[in-house]
C-alpha positions in Angstrom: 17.4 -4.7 -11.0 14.6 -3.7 -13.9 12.6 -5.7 -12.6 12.7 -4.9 -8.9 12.1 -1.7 -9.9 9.1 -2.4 -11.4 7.8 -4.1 -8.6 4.9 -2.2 -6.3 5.5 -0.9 -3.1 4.7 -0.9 0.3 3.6 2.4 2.1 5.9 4.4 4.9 3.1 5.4 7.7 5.0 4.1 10.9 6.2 6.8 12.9 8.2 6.8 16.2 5.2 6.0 18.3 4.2 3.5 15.9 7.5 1.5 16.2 7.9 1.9 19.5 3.3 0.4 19.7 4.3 -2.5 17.3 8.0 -3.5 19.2 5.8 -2.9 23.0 2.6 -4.6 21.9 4.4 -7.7 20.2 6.4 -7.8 23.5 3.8 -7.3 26.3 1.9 -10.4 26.3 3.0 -13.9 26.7 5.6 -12.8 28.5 3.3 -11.2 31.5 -0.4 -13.1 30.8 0.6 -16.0 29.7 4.5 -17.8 30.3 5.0 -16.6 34.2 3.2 -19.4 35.4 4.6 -22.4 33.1 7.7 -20.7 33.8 7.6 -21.2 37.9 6.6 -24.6 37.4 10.2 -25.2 36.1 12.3 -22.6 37.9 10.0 -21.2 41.2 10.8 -18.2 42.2 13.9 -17.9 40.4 11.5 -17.0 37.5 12.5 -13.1 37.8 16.4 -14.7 37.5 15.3 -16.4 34.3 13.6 -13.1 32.9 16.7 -10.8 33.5 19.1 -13.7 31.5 17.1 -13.4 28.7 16.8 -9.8 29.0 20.7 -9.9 29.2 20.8 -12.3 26.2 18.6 -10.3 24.0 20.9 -6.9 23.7 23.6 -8.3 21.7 21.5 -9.6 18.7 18.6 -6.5 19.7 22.0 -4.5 18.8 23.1 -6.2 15.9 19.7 -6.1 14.1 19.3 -2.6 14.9 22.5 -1.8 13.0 21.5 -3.8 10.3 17.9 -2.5 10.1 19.6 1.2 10.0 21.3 0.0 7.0 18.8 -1.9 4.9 15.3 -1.2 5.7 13.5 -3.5 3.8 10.0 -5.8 4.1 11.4 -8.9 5.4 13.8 -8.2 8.4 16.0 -10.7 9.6 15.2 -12.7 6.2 16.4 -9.7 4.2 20.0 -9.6 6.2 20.6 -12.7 6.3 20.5 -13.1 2.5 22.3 -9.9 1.8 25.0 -10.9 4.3 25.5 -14.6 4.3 23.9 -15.3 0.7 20.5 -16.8 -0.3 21.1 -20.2 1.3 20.9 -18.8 4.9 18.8 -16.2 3.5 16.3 -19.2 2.8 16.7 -20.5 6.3 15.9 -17.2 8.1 13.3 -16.4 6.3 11.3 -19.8 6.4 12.5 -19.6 10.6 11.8 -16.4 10.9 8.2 -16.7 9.5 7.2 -19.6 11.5 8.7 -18.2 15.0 6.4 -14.9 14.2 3.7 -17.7 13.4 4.0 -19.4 16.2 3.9 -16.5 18.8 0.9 -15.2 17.2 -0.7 -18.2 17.6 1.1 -18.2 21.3 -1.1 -14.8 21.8 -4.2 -16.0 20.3 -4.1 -18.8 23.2 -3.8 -17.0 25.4 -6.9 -14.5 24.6 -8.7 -17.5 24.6 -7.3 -18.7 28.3 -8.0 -15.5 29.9 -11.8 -15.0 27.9 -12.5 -18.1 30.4 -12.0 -15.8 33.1 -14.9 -13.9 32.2 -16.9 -16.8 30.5 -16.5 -19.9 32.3 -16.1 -22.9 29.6 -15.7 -21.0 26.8 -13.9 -22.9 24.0 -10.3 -21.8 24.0 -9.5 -22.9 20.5 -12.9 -21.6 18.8 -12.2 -18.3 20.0 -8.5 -18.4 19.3 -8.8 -19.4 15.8 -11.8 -16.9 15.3 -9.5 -14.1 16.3 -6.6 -15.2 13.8 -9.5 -14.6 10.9 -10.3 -11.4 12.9 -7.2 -10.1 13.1 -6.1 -10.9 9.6 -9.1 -9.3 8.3 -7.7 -6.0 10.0 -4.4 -5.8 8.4 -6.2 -6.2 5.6 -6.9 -2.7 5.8 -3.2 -1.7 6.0 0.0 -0.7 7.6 -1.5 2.8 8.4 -5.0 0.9 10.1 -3.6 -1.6 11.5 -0.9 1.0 13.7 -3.8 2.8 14.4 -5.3 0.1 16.0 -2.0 -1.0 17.7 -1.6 2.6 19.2 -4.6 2.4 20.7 -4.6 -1.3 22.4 -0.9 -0.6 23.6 -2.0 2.8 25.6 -5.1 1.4 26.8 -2.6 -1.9 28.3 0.3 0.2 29.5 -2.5 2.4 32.0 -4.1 -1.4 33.3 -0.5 -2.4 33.8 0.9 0.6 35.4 -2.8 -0.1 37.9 -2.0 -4.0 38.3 1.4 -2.7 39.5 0.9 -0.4 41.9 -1.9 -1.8 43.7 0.1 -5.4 43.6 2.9 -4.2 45.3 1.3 -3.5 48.8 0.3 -7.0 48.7 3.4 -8.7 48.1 4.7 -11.4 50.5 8.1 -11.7 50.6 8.2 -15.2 52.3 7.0 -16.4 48.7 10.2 -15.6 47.4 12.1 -18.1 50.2 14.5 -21.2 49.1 15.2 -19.0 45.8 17.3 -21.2 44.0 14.6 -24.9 44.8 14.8 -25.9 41.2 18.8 -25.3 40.6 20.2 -23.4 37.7 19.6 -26.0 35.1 16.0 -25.2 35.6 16.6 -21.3 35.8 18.4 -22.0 32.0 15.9 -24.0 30.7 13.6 -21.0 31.7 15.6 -18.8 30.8 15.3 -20.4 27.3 11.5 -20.8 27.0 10.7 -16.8 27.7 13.7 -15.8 25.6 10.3 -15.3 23.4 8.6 -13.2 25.3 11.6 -10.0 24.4 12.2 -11.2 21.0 9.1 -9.3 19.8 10.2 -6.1 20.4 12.6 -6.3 17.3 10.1 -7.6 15.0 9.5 -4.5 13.8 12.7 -4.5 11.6 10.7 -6.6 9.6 8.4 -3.6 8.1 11.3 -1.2 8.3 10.5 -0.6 4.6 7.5 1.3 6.3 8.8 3.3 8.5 9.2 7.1 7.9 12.8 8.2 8.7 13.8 4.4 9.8 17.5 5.7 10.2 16.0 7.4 13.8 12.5 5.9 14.5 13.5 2.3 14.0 16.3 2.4 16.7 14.7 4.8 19.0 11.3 2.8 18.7 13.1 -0.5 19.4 15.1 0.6 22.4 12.1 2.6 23.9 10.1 -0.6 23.4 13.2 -3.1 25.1 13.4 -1.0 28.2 9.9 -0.1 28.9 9.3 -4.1 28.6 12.0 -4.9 30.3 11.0 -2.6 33.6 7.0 -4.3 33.2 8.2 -7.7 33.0 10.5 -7.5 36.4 7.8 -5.4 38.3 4.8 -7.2 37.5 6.9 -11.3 37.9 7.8 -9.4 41.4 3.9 -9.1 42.3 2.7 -12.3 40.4 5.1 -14.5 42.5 4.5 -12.3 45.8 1.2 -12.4 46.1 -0.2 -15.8 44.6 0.1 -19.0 46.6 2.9 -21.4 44.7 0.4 -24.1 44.0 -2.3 -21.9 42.4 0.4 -20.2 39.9 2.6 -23.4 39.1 1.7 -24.4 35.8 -1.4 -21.0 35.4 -1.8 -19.9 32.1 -3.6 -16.9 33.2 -0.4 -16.0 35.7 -1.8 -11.8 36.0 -5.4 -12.7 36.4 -4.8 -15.3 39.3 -2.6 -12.6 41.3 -5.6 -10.1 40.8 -8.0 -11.8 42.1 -5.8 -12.1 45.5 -5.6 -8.2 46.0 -8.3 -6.8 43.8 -11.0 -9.2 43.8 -13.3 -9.8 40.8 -12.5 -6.0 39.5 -9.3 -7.1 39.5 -10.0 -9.8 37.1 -12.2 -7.6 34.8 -9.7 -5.1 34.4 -6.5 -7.4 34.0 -8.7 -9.8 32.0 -9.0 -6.5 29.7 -5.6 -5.9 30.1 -4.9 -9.1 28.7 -7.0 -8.5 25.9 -5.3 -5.4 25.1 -1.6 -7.4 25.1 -2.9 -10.7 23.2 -4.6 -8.6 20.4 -1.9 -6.1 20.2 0.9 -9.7 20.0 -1.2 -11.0 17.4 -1.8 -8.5 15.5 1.7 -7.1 15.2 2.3 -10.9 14.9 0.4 -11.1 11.7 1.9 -7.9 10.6 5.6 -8.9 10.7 5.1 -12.2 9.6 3.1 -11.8 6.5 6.0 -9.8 5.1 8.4 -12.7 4.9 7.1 -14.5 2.0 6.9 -10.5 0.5 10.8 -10.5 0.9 11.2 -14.0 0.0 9.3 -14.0 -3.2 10.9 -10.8 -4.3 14.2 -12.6 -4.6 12.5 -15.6 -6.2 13.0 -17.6 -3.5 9.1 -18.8 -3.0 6.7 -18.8 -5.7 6.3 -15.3 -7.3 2.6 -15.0 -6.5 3.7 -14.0 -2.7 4.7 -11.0 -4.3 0.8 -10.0 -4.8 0.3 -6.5 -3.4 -3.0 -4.7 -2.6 -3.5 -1.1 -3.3 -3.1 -0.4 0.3 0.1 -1.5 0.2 -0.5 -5.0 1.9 1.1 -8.6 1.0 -2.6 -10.3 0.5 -1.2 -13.6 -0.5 1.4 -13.6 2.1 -1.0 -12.4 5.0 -3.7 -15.1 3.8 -0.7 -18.0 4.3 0.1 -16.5 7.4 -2.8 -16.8 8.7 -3.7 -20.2 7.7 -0.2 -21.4 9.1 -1.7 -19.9 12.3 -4.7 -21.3 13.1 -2.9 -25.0 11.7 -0.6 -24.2 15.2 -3.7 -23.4 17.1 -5.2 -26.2 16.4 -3.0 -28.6 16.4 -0.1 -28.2 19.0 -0.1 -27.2 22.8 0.6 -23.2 24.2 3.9 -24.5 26.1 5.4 -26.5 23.0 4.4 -23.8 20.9 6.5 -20.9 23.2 9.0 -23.4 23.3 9.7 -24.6 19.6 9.4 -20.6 19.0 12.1 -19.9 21.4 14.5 -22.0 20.0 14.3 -21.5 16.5 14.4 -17.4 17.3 17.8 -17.9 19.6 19.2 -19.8 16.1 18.3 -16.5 14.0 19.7 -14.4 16.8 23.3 -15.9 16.1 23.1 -15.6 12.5 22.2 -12.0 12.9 25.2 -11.4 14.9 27.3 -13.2 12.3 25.7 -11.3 9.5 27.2 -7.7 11.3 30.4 -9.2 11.5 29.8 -10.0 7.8 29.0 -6.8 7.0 31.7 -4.8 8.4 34.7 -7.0 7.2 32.8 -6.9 3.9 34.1 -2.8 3.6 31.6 -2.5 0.9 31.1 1.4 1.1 27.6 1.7 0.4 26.8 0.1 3.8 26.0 2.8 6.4 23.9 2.1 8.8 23.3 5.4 11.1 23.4 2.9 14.4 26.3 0.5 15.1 26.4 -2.3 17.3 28.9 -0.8 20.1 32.1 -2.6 21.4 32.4 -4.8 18.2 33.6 -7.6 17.7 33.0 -8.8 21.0 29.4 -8.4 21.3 28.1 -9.8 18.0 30.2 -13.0 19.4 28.8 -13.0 22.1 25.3 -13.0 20.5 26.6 -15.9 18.2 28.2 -18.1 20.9 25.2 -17.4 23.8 22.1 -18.4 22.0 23.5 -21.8 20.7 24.4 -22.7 24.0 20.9 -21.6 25.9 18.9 -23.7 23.1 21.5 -27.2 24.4 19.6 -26.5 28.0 15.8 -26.2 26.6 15.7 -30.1 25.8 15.9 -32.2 22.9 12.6 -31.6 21.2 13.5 -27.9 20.7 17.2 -28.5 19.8 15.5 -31.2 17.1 12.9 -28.7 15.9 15.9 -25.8 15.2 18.1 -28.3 13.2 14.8 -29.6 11.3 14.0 -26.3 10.1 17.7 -25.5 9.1 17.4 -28.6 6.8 14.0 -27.9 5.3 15.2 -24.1 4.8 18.8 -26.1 2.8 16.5 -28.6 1.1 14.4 -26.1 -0.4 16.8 -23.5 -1.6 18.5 -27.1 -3.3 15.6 -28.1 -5.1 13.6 -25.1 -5.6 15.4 -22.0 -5.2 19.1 -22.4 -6.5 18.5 -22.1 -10.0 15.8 -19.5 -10.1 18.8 -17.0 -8.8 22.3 -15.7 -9.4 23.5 -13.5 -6.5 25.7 -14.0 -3.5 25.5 -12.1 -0.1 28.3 -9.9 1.7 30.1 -12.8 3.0 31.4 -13.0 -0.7 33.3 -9.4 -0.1 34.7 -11.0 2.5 36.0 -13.5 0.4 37.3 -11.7 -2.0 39.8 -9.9 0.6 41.4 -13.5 0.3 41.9 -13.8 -3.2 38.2 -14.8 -4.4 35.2 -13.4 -6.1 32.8 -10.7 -4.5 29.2 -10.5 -5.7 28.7 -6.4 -7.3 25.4 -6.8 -7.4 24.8 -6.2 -3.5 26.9 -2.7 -3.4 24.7 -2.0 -6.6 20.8 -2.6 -4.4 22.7 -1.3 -0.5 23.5 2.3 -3.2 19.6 2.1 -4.1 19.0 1.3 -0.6 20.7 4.8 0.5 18.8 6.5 -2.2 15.6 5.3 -0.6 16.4 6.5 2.7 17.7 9.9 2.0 20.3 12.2 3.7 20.6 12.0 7.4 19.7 14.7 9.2 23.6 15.6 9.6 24.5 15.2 5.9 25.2 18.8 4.6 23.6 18.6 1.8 21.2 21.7 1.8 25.0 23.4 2.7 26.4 22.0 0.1 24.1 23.0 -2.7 23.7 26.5 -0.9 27.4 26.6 -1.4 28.4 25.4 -4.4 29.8 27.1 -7.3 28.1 27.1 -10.3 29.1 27.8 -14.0 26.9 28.2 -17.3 28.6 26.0 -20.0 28.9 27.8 -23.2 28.0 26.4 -26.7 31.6 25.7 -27.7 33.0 23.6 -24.6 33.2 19.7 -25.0 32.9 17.8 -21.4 36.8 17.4 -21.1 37.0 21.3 -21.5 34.2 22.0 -18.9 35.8 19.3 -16.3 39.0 20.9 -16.8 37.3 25.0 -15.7 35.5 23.0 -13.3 38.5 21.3 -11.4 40.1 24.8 -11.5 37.1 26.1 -9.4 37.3 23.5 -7.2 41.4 24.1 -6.4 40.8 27.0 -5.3 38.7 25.7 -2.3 40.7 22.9 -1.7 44.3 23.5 -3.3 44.4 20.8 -4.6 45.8 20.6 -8.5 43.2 21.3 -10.9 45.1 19.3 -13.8 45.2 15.8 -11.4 41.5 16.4 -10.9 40.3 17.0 -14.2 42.3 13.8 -14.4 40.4 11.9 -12.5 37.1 13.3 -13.3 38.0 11.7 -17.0 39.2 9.0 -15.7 35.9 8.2 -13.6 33.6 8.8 -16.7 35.9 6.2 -19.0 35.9 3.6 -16.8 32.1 4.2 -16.2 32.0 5.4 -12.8 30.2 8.5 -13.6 26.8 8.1 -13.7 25.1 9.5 -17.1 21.2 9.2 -16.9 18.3 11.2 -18.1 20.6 14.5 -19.5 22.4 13.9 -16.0 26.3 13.5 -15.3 27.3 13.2 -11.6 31.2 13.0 -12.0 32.4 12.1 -8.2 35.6 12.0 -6.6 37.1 10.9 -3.1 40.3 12.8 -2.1 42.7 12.8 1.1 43.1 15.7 2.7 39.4 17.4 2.4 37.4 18.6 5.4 34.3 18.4 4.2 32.9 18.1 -0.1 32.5 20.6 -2.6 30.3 20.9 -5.6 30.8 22.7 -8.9 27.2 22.6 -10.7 27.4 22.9 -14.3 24.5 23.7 -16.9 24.6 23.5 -20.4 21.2 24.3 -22.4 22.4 23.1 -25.7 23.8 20.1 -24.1 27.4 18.1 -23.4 28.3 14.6 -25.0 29.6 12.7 -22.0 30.9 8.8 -22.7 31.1 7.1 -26.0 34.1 5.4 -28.1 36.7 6.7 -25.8 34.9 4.3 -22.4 36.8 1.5 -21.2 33.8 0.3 -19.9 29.9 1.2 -21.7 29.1 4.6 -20.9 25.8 4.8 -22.4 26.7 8.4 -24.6 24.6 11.3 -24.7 24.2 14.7 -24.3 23.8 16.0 -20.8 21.9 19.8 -19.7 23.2 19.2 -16.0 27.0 18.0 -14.6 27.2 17.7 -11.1 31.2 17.8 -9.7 31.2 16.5 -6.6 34.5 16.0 -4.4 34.3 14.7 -1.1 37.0 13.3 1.8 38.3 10.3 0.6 37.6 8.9 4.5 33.6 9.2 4.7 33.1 6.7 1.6 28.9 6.3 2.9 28.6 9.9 3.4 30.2 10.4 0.0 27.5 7.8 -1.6 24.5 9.3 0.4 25.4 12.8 -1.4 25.5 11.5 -4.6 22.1 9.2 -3.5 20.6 12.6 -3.0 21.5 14.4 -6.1 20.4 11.7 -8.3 16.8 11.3 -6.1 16.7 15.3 -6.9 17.4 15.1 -10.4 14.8 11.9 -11.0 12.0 14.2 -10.1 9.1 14.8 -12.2 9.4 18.3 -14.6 12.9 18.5 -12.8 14.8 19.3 -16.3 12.3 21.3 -17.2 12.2 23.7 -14.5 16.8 23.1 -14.6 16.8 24.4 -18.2 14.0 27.5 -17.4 16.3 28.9 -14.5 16.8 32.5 -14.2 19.7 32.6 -11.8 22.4 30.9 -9.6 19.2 30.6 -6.5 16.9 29.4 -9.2 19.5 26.9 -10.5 19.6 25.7 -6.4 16.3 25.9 -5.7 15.5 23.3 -8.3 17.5 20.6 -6.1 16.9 21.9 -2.7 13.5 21.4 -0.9 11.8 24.6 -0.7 10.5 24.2 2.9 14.4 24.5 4.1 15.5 27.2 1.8 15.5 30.9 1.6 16.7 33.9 -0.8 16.5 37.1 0.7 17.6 40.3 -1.2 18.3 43.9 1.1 16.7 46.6 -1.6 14.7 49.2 -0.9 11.8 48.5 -1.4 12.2 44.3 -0.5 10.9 42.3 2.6 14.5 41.9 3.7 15.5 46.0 3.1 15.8 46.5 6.9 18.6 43.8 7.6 21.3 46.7 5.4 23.5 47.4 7.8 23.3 45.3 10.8 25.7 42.3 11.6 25.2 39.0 11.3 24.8 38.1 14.7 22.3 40.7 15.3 19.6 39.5 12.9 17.5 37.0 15.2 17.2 34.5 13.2 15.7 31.2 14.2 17.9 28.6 15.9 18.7 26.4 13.3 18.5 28.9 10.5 21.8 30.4 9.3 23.3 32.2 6.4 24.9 29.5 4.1 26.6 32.2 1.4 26.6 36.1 0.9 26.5 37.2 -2.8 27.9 40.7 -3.1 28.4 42.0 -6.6 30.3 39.6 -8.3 31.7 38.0 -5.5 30.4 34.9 -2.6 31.2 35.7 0.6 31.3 33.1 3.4 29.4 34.6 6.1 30.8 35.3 9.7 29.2 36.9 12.9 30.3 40.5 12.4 30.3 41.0 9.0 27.9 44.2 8.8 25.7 43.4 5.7 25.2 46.0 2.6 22.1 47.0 0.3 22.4 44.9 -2.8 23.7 41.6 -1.0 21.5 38.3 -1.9 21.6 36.0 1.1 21.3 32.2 0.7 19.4 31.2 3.9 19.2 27.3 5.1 17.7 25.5 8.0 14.8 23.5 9.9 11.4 23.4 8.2 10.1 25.1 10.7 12.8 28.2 11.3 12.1 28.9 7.3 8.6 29.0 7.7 9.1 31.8 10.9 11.6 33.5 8.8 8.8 33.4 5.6 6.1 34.6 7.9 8.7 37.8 9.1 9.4 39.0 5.9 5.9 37.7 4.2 7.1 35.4 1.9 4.9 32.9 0.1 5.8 29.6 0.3 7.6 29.2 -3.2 11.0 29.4 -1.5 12.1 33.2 -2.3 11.4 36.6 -2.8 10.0 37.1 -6.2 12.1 38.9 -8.0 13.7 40.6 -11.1 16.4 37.3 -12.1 20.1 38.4 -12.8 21.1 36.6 -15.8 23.9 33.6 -15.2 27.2 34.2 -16.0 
C-alpha cells in the first residue's frame, strides 16, 4: 500500500458533459457510418431488429458496470473490477480483452474515416489515411485528459446537429416498401447481427475506464453513461429507419459508408458533404475516446504488477505515455493488417465475454458483504439481471460463428498463460470472490477492504452524507492535563448517552476495546475511535482536544497500535445498519485531518466554531452572532422560520449561554445566541453577501475561551 501511495496520479477534469461527450462520441460511429450496411447484408431489413437486441442485451452488464464504477473509480475499468472481484487471474484476462476490444474499435473508427474521406476524394488510400490519424490522434491525448475532452465536446456537438439534420430531412423520403418480407434472412441471421453491432453500444460504458478522472464520479459517471445509452439508442433506431428506407437494397448491402449512400438519395451532393463531415465528427470522436480508454489499461495493469512496471510511466499532464504509445502502435498493427468486418467482429465477441464477467463480478461483490463497498448506484432487481447479463452474452457470441467464438477462448488463454508465467509471482492478493469464500469456512483476502476504505476516502461524502451536520452538531470537550485516554473515553461515552441512551460504561467499553484490538486508527496526533450500534437514527460525534497531548495504544494492544500521543480524538458512533455510510464518515474525518497546517491551525483554536471550522469546508459553513453592533444584530427576536434564509441553508445548532439548543421553526431567537449555519455553496455565499461577511467562514470576532 506504501508504494501505491507513492505512485503519481492522474488528473479529475471530466465533468458531466464530459462523460456523457466521451460515452456519446465512443458510441456514435460505427454503429451509424460504418456497420448498417455489413449488417443488411446478413440480416436485411431486420437490421433495426438486430439493433434493438443488442440495445436490450447491453442494460444488464451497462447496469452492472455502472454499479461497480460508482464503487471503485479507478484508471482501468472493467480491468480494475474484475481483479478486485474475481482476483488477478481474471483480472489479467479483462484487462488484456478489454485493451484489445478498445484497440480494435479504434482502429474500427479509423477505417472508417478513411472509407468515408473517399467520398470526398475519390481513391484516396484508406489505410494511409487511417493509420495517419491513429499518430494524429495519439499525439492529441498527449496533451491530456482535460484537452482531449475539450476536443471531444466539441466534435460530439458539431455530430449531434448533422445527425439531428440527416434525420429530419431523411424521414420524408423514406419508402416503406423497402422494409417488405421483414424477416428474408431468418432469425439466425438477425442473431448473428445482432452479435456483430453488439459493438457499436458497448462504447458508451467505456468511460468507466477513466472514472479515476472524473470529478464527483459517484453522479456524473452514471448520469453521463445513461444520458449517453439513450441518446444513442434513439439515433441509432431513427437514422437505420431512413438508411434502409431510402436506399435501394443493392446499393446498401455490404456499404461501408451506409449514411453517406442514403444522403446522396434525398440531399444530393450537400448531403454527402455534410454527412461526410458528420462522419468525421463520429470517427474522430470513436477514435479518440478509443485511444483514451484504452491507453489506461496497461496504467491499471502495471500498477498491480501485472505487466512490466514501465506502463506505469506518467506525464506531468497526468497521461499514461508508455501505455498510450503501445496503444497506438497495437492500432495501426489492426489497421494494417486485418479487414473492418473481422475487426467489428473479433471486437464484438471478446466485449460480450467481459460483459458476463462483469455481471459475475456484482454478484461477487454483494455476497462478498465487505462494508467498505458502496457504490452510490446499484444494479436494480438483483440477482436476476446480473444473470441475465452472464447467461445472454455467452449465448449471442455461439451465433456469431466460429472464428469469433475461437478468438474469445484464445484470448482467455493468453490472458491465463500470462498471469502463469509472468504475473503469479510478482503478486500476493486475492479479489472479493475470496470473501465469498470465506462465508464457507475459507480464507478472505484483507487487503481489498483495506484499498475499497482508501477508495471511499478518494471519493468523499456523498452529497446526502451528513457530515457538515454532524460536525456542526457535535459535542466537543477540551481534555485537561491530568486525563489519560481511558478517562477521556469514559466522559466522552457519557456525553454521548445522553443523545442516544445508551450506557456510557458499555461504550467506553467498546471504544477500549476497538483501540486494543487496533481498530482505532492512531495517525499523525490523530485518534478516530468508531463504533456501530443498534438502535441509532442517525451518528453522533464527541470531538475531543488535548494541547499537551493523550497516549493512545501501546503494551496494553492485542494487536500493534503504533503508540503515541494524540492533540485530536474523534468519537464517532453511528447505526450499526449503514456499515458504508459509517466508513465514508470516518473516510472524511481522516481526509480532513491529513490536510496541510491542519494541526496547526487544531491546536491555535479559539473556540467550539473554530475547533469545527478547522474540519468543515468554509464555503458551506457559517457563524453568526446577534450583538449589537454585529452583521447578524437584526435577526434578535424573530423566529426561525421568519429569517429567509436560502433554500438549502438551515440552522444546524443554537448556542445560548452555556447551553446547545436544537433549532425548530418557532423558536424566537435572543441577543447573545451564536448560530451554527450549514448548507449549499452557494446559499452561504448569499447569506455572506447579506450580512457582509468575508469569505473566511465567520464573523470575526472576540473568541470565548473552551471549556
Amino acid at each position: 500500500m506504501a508504494e501505491a501511495a507513492a505512485q503519481p496520479t492522474v488528473k479529475k477534469d471530466l465533468r458531466l458533459f464530459g462523460v456523457f461527450a466521451i460515452a456519446t462520441g465512443t458510441t456514435l460511429s460505427a454503429g451509424v457510418f460504418l456497420l448498417p450496411g455489413l449488417a443488411y447484408q446478413l440480416s436485411g431489413p431486420a437490421v433495426l431488429l438486430a439493433y434493438l437486441i443488442a440495445a436490450i442485451m447491453v442494460i444488464p452488464p451497462m447496469l452492472c458496470k455502472v454499479e461497480l464504477a460508482t464503487a471503485m473509480p479507478k484508471a482501468g475499468g472493467a480491468y480494475f473490477f474484475l481483479d478486485r472481484s474475481l482476483g488477478p487471474l481474471a483480472g489479467t484476462i479483462g484487462g488484456f480483452g478489454t485493451w484489445l476490444a478498445l484497440t480494435l474499435k479504434a482502429a474500427c473508427a479509423l477505417v472508417g474515416m478513411g472509407a468515408y474521406l473517399t467520398l470526398l476524394f475519390a481513391n484516396a488510400p484508406i489505410e494511409i489515411i487511417a493509420i495517419s490519424l491513429a499518430l494524429v490522434f495519439g499525439g492529441i491525448n498527449w496533451m491530456g485528459a482535460k484537452a482531449t475532452t475539450q476536443f471531444q465536446i466539441v466534435i460530439v456537438i458539431g455530430l449531434l446537429i448533422l445527425l439531428t439534420w440527416f434525420m429530419i430531412q431523411g424521414t420524408f423520403s423514406i419508402e416503406t416498401s423497402r422494409f417488405g418480407d421483414f424477416f428474408s434472412e431468418g432469425s439466425s441471421g438477425i442473431l448473428a447481427t445482432a452479435g456483430l453491432v453488439f459493438i457499436s453500444y458497448v462504447g458508451v460504458t467505456k468511460v468507466a475506464s477513466i472514472a479515476e478522472e472524473v470529478e464527483n464520479p459517484q453522479r456524473n459517471l452514471p448520469l453521463g453513461i445513461f444520458l449517453g445509452l439513450g441518446t444513442a439508442g434513439v439515433i441509432f433506431l431513427i437514422a437505420l429507419a431512413v438508411i434502409v428506407g431510402v436506399t435501394p437494397p443493392e446499393e446498401l448491402s455490404g456499404s461501408l459508408t451506409p449514411v453517406g449512400d442514403a444522403a446522396r438519395s434525398f440531399g444530393g451532393v450537400a448531403g454527402v458533404v455534410l454527412v461526410t463531415i458528420a462522419a468525421l465528427f463520429a470517427f474522430m470522436s470513436a477514435a479518440n475516446s478509443g485511444i483514451m480508454s484504452s491507453s489506461r489499461y496497461p496504467l491499471a495493469m502495471a500498477r498491480d504488477h501485472l505487466i512490466p512496471s514501465i506502463f506505469r510511466t506518467i506525464s506531468s499532464k497526468g497521461v499514461p505515455t508508455i501505455s498510450l504509445a503501445l496503444t497506438v502502435i497495437a492500432i495501426v498493427f489492426c489497421i494494417a493488417t486485418l479487414d473492418v468486418l473481422s475487426i467489428a467482429k473479433l471486437a464484438s465477441a471478446f466485449q460480450l465475454v467481459l460483459f458476463a464477467l462483469i455481471c459475475l463480478a456484482v454478484i461477487v461483490m454483494r455476497e462478498s458483504n465487505i462494508d467498505s463497498y458502496d457504490p452510490s448506484f446499484k444494479t436494480p432487481l438483483y440477482p436476476w439481471l446480473p444473470l441475465i447479463g452472464i447467461f445472454g452474452p455467452c449465448w449471442l457470441i455461439t451465433q456469431m460463428g466460429t472464428a469469433p467464438t475461437l478468438f474469445a477462448v484464445g484470448l482467455v488463454i493468453i490472458g491465463v498463460v500470462w498471469f502463469f508465467a509472468y504475473a503469479n509471482k510478482r503478486i500476493d492478493r486475492g479479489g472479493a470472490i475470496y470473501h465469498v469464500f470465506e462465508r464457507l469456512g475459507q480464507r478472505r483476502f484483507e487487503g481489498l477492504d483495506s484499498e475499497l476504505r482508501g477508495i471511499l476516502k478518494e471519493r468523499g461524502p456523498r452529497a446526502t452524507d451528513p457530515f457538515d451536520e454532524i460536525i456542526a452538531t457535535s459535542q466537543i470537550m477540551e481534555a485537561r492535563p491530568d486525563l489519560d485516554f481511558e478517562e477521556i473515553t469514559s466522559q466522552a461515552s457519557e456525553r454521548l448517552t445522553k443523545e442516544t441512551g445508551i450506557e456510557a460504561e458499555k461504550l467506553a467499553r467498546n471504544f477500549l476495546d476497538g483501540t486494543r484490538v487496533g481498530a482505532t486508527p492512531v495517525t499523525n496526533g490523530v485518534a478516530l475511535p468508531h463504533l456501530r450500534m443498534a438502535g441509532l437514527e442517525k451518528p453522533h460525534l464527541v470531538i475531543v482536544r488535548s494541547r499537551r497531548g493523550v497516549m493512545v495504544g501501546g503494551e496494553d494492544s492485542i494487536a500493534p497500535v503504533p503508540a503515541g500521543l494524540v492533540n485530536a480524538i474523534f468519537f464517532l458512533l453511528s447505526p450499526d445498519d449503514d456499515p458504508a455510510g459509517h466508513l465514508r464518515l470516518l473516510a472524511q474525518l481522516a481526509s480532513c485531518v491529513e490536510q496541510e497546517g491542519f494541526m496547526e491551525h487544531w491546536l491555535g483554536a479559539r473556540s467550539h466554531e473554530a475547533i469545527r471550522e478547522v474540519l468543515l469546508r468554509d464555503e458551506r459553513y457559517l457563524t453568526l452572532v446577534i450583538e449589537p453592533g454585529r452583521p447578524a444584530e437584526g435577526l434578535a427576536g424573530l423566529r426561525i422560520r421568519d429569517l429567509g434564509f436560502p433554500v438549502g441553508c438551515l440552522i444546524a445548532i443554537i448556542r445560548r449561554r452555556t447551553r446547545n439548543l436544537i433549532p425548530r421553526a418557532d423558536m424566537v431567537l435572543e441577543e447573545g445566541d451564536r448560530l451554527t449555519v450549514i448548507g449549499e455553496a452557494t446559499g452561504i455565499t448569499e447569506l455572506k453577501e447579506r450580512f457582509g461577511i468575508g469569505q473566511g467562514g465567520s464573523e470575526a470576532e472576540s473568541e470565548a475561551e473552551l471549556e
